[in-house]
C-alpha positions as CSV (number, residue, x, y, z in Angstrom):
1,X,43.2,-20.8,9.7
2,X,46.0,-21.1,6.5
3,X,48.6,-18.8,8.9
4,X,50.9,-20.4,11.3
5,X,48.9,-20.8,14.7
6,X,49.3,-20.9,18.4
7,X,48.9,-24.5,19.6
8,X,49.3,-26.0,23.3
9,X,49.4,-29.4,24.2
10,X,47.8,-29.8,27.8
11,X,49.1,-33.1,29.3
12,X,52.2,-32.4,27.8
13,X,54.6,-35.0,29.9
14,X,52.4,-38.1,29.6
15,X,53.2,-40.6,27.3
16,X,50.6,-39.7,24.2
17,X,51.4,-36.0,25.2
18,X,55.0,-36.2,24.2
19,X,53.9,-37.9,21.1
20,X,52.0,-35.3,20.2
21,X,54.5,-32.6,20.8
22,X,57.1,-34.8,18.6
23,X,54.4,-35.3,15.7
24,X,54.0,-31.7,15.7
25,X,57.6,-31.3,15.0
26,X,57.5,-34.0,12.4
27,X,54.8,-33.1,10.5
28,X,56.2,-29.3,9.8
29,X,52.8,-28.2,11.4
30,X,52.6,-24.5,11.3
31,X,53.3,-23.0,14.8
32,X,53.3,-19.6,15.7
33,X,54.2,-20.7,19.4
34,X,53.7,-24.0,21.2
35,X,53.0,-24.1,24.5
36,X,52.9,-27.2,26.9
37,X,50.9,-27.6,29.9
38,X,50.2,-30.3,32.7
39,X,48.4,-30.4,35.8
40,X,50.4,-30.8,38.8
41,X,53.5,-30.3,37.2
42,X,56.8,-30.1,39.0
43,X,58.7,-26.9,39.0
44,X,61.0,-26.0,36.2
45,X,59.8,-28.9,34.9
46,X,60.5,-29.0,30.5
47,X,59.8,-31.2,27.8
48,X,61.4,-31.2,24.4
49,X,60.1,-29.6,21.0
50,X,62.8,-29.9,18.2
51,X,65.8,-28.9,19.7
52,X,64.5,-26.8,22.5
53,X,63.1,-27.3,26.0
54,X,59.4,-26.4,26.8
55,X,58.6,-24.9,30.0
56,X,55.4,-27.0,31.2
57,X,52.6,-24.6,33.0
58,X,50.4,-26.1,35.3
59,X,47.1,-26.5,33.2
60,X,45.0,-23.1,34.3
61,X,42.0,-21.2,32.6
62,X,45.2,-18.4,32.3
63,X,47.3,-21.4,30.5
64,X,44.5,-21.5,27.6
65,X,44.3,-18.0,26.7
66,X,45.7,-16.9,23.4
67,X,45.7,-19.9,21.9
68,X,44.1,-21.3,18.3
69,X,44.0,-24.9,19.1
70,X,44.6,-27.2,22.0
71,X,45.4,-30.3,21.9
72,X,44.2,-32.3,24.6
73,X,46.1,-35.5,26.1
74,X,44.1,-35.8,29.1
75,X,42.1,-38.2,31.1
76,X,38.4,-37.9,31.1
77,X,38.0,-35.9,34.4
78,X,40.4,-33.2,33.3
79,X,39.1,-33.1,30.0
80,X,35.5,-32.3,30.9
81,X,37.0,-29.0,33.5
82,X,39.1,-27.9,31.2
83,X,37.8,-28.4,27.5
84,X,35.1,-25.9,27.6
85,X,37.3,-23.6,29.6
86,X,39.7,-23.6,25.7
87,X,36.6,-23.1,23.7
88,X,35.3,-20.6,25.8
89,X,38.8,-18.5,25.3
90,X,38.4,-19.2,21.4
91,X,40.3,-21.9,20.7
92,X,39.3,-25.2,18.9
93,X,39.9,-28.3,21.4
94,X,41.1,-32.1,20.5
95,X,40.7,-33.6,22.8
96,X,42.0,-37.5,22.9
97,X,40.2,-38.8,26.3
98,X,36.5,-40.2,25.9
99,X,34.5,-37.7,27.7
100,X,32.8,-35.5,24.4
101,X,33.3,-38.6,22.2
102,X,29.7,-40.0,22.2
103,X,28.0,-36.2,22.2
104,X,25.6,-35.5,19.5
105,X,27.4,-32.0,18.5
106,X,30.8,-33.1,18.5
107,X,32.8,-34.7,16.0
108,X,34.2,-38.0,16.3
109,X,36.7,-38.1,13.5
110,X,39.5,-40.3,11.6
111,X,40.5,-38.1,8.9
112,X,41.1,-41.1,6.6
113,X,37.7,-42.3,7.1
114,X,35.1,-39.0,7.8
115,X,37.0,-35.4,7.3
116,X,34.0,-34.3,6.6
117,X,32.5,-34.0,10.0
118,X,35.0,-31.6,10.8
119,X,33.5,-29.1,8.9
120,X,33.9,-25.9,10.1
121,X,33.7,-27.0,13.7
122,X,35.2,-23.7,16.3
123,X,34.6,-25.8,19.3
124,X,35.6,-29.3,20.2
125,X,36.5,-32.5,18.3
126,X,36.7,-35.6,20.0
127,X,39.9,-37.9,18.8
128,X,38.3,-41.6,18.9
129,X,39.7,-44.7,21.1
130,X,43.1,-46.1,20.0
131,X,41.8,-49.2,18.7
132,X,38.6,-48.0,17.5
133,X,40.6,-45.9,15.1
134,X,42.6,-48.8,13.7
135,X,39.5,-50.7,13.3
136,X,37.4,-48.4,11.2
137,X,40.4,-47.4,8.8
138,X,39.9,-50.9,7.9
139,X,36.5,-51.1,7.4
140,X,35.6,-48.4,6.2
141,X,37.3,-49.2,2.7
142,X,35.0,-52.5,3.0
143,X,31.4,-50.6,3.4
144,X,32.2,-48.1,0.6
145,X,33.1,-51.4,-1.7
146,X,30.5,-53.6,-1.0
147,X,28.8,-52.6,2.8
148,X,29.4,-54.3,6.4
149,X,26.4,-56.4,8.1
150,X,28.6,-57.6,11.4
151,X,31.8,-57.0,12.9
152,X,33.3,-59.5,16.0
153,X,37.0,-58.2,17.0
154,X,39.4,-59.0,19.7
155,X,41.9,-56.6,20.3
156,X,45.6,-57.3,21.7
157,X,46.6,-53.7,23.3
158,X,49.8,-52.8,24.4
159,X,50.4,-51.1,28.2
160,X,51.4,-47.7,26.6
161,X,48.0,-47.3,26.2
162,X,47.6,-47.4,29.8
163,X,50.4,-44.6,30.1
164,X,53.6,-44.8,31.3
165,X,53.3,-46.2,35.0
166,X,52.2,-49.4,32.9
167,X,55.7,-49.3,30.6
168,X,57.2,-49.5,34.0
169,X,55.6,-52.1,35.5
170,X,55.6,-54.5,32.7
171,X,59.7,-53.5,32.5
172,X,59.6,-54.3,36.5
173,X,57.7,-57.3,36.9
174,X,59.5,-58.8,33.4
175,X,63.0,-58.3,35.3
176,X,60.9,-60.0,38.8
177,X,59.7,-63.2,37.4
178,X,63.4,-63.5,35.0
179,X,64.8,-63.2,38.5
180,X,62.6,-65.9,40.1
181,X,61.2,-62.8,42.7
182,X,57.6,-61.8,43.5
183,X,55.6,-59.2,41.7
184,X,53.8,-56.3,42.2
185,X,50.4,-54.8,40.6
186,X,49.9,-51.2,41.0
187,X,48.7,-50.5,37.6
188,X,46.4,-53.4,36.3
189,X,44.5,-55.8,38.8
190,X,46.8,-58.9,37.9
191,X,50.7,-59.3,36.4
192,X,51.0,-57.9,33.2
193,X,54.5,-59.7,32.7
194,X,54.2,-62.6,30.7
195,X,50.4,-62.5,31.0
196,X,46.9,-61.4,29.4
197,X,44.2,-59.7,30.9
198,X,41.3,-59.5,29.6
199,X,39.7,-56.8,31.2
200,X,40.4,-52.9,30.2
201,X,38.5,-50.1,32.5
202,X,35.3,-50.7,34.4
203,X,33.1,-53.5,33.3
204,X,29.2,-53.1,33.6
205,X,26.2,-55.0,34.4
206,X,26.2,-56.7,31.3
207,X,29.5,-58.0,31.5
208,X,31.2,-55.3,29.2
209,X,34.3,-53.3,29.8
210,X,34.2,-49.6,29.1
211,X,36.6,-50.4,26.3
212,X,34.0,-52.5,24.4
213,X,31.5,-50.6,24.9
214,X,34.0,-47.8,23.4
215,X,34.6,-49.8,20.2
216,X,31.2,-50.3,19.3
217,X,29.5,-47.1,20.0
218,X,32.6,-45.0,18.7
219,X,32.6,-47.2,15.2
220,X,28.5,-47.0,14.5
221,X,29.2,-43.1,15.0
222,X,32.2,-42.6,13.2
223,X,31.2,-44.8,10.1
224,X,27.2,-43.1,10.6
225,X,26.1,-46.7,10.9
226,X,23.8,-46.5,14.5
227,X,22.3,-50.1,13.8
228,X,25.7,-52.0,12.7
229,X,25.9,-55.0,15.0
230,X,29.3,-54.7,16.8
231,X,30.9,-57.3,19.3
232,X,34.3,-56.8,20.7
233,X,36.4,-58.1,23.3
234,X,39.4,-56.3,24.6
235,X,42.7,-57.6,26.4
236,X,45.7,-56.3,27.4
237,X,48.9,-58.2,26.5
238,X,52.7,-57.6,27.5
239,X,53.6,-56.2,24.8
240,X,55.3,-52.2,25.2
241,X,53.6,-50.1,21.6
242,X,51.3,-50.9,19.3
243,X,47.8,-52.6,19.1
244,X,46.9,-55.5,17.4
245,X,42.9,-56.7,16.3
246,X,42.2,-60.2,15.4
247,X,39.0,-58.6,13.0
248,X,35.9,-60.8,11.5
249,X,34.2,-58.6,8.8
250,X,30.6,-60.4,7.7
251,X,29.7,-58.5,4.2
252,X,26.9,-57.6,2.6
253,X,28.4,-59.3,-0.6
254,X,31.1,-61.5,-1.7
255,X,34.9,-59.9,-1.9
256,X,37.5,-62.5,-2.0
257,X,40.1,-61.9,-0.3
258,X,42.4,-60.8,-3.2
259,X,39.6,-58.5,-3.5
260,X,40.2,-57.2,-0.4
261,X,43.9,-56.6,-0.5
262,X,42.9,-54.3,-3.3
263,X,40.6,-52.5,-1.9
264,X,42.6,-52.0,1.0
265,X,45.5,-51.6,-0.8
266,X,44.1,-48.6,-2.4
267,X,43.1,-46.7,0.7
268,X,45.1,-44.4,2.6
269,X,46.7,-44.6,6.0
270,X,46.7,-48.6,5.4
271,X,49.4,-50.3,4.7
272,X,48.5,-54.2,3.3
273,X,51.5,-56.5,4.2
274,X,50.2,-59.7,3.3
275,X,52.0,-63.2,2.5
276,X,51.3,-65.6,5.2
277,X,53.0,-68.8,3.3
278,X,56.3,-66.8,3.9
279,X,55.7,-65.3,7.1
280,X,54.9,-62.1,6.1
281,X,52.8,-59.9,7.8
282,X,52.5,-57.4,10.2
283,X,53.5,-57.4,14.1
284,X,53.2,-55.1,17.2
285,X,56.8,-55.0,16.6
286,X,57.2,-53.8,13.4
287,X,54.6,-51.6,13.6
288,X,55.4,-49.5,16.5
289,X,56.8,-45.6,15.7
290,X,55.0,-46.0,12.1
291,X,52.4,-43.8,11.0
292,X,50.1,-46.7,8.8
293,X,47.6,-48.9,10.6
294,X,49.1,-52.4,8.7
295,X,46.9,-55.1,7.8
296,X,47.6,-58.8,7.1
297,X,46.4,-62.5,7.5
298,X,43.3,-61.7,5.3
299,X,41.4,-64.8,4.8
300,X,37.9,-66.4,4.3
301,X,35.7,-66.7,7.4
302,X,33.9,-70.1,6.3
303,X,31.6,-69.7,9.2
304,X,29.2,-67.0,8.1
305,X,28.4,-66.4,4.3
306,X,30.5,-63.4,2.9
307,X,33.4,-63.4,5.9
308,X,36.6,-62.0,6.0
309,X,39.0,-62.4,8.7
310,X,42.4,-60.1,9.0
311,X,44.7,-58.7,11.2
312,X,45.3,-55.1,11.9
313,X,47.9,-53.9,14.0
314,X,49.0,-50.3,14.7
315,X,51.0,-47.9,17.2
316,X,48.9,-46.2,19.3
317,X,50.2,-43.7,20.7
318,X,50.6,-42.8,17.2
319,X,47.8,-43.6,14.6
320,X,45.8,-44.2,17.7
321,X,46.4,-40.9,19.9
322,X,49.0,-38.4,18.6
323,X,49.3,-38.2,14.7
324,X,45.5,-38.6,14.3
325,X,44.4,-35.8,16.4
326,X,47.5,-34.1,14.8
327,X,45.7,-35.2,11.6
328,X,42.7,-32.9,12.7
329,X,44.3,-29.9,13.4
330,X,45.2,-30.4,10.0
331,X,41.9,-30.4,8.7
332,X,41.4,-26.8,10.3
333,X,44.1,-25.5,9.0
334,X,42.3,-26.7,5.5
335,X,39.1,-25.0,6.3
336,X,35.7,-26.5,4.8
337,X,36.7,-27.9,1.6
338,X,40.6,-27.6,1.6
């Protein structure tokens, strides 16, 4: 596909949605016509593109006809109705919830780290989970210098990735316990405001959210390493954009860390910002409505032999949701090999 193309963005007024539509613009992708779609949408309901308005239409079989790509910001449930129903009218869908993710003949892609696995895919591509993209843009650069034998993280995720009812009620219960009044949880099973949770989706038998469980399986696919040992534990913070990972790498041979500012210095999409005797490195903060994932903090880990420890911090609803499935399209526009 090298002409311009006819794209719709189904779950077009949610919050990665939106970012999608605005990276599109951004990015000078090449649209023939976008189209945005939701389900249950309000009437005359709109949401900007450039400089115009976009009429939403409720998200139909109809709605995905005559399209090349669809870009999917959906939960799982909707994804899994309507995914096949865009494929099966010829376009390519990518889609950003996790229900194709872990399927043997999809795709789960970063292009920074495995463009190849796009190849010439006509069906669906799965876009990874926020931080789980983050994470292997970091080590990827680290197994192609001198390979990865264990990875522990802790991840610090911001409520956007929750969606906007989240945004909300951190802004609500922030203003309630400033004002000395009760809060309210709708959207997370304790206050948010001025608060951690440590718990992020369903948690299993085991112990283990769904999020975990995300970050590991999603990384050993993504990076073609099914037997790296993975260990994660995922929280929620009060914090509005960006995530943050608090990342131990154990490596299958000695890079110092001034080794490892080079190496992933050098590789794209990362950003190394990296001078902790001056205060210098990377925040939720400064991070959020960027495009790099930022890494900083690098340092032994004393505790293991060959250990790194650094910090990793990027928007989400951009690197993690938007601009990487944007990223894909891209890719097809390429074809195999461009």
């Amino acid at each position: 596909m090298k002409e311009p193309v006819r794209v719709g963005v189904a779950g077009a007024t949610g919050a990665v949605g939106l970012e999608m539509l605005s990276v599109l613009r951004e990015r000078a992708f090449p649209v023939e016509s976008v189209r945005a779609m939701a389900s249950g949408r309000g009437d005359a309901r709109t949401v900007p593109f450039g400089g115009q308005d976009l009429p939403v239409e409720e998200l139909t079989s109809d709605a995905l006809s005559r399209l090349d790509i669809v870009l999917f910001a959906t939960g799982a449930s909707v994804s899994r109705e309507f995914v096949p129903l865009a494929v099966a009218r010829g376009a390519v869908a990518i889609d950003n919830s996790r229900a194709f993710r872990m399927d043997d003949d999809v795709p789960l892609v970063v292009p920074e780290v495995n463009a190849e696995a796009v190849g010439g895919q006509t069906g669906i591509i799965a876009n990874p989970n926020c931080s789980t993209i983050q994470m292997v843009l970091a080590l990827k650069p680290l197994q192609d210098a001198v390979g990865i034998r264990r990875v522990v993280v802790s991840t610090y995720q911001s409520v956007s990735g929750t969606g906007t009812a989240a945004i909300d009620e951190l802004t609500d219960q922030s203003r309630c316990v400033l004002a000395g009044e009760p809060t309210i949880s709708r959207v997370y099973p304790h206050p948010i405001a001025f608060n951690c949770i440590p718990h992020i989706d369903t948690i299993d038998d085991d112990g283990n959210t769904r999020e975990e469980t995300k970050m590991v399986l999603e990384t050993r696919k993504i990076l073609d390493l099914p037997e790296l040992p993975v260990t994660a534990t995922c929280v929620r913070v009060p914090v509005f954009h960006s995530h943050a990972l608090a990342l131990c790498v154990e490596l299958e041979s000695g890079l110092s860390p001034e080794e490892a500012r080079l190496v992933l210095g050098r590789s794209p999409g990362i950003t190394v910002l990296d001078d902790a005797s001056e205060a210098v490195y990377p925040t939720q903060l400064s991070s959020s409505g960027t495009d790099d994932t930022w890494i900083g903090r690098i340092r032994r880990d004393e505790s293991v032999t060959n250990g790194l420890w650094m910090w990793v911090v990027a928007d989400n609803l951009r690197k993690g949701a938007a601009l990487n499935a944007v990223q894909i399209a891209e890719l097809l526009l390429d074809g195999p090999g461009g």
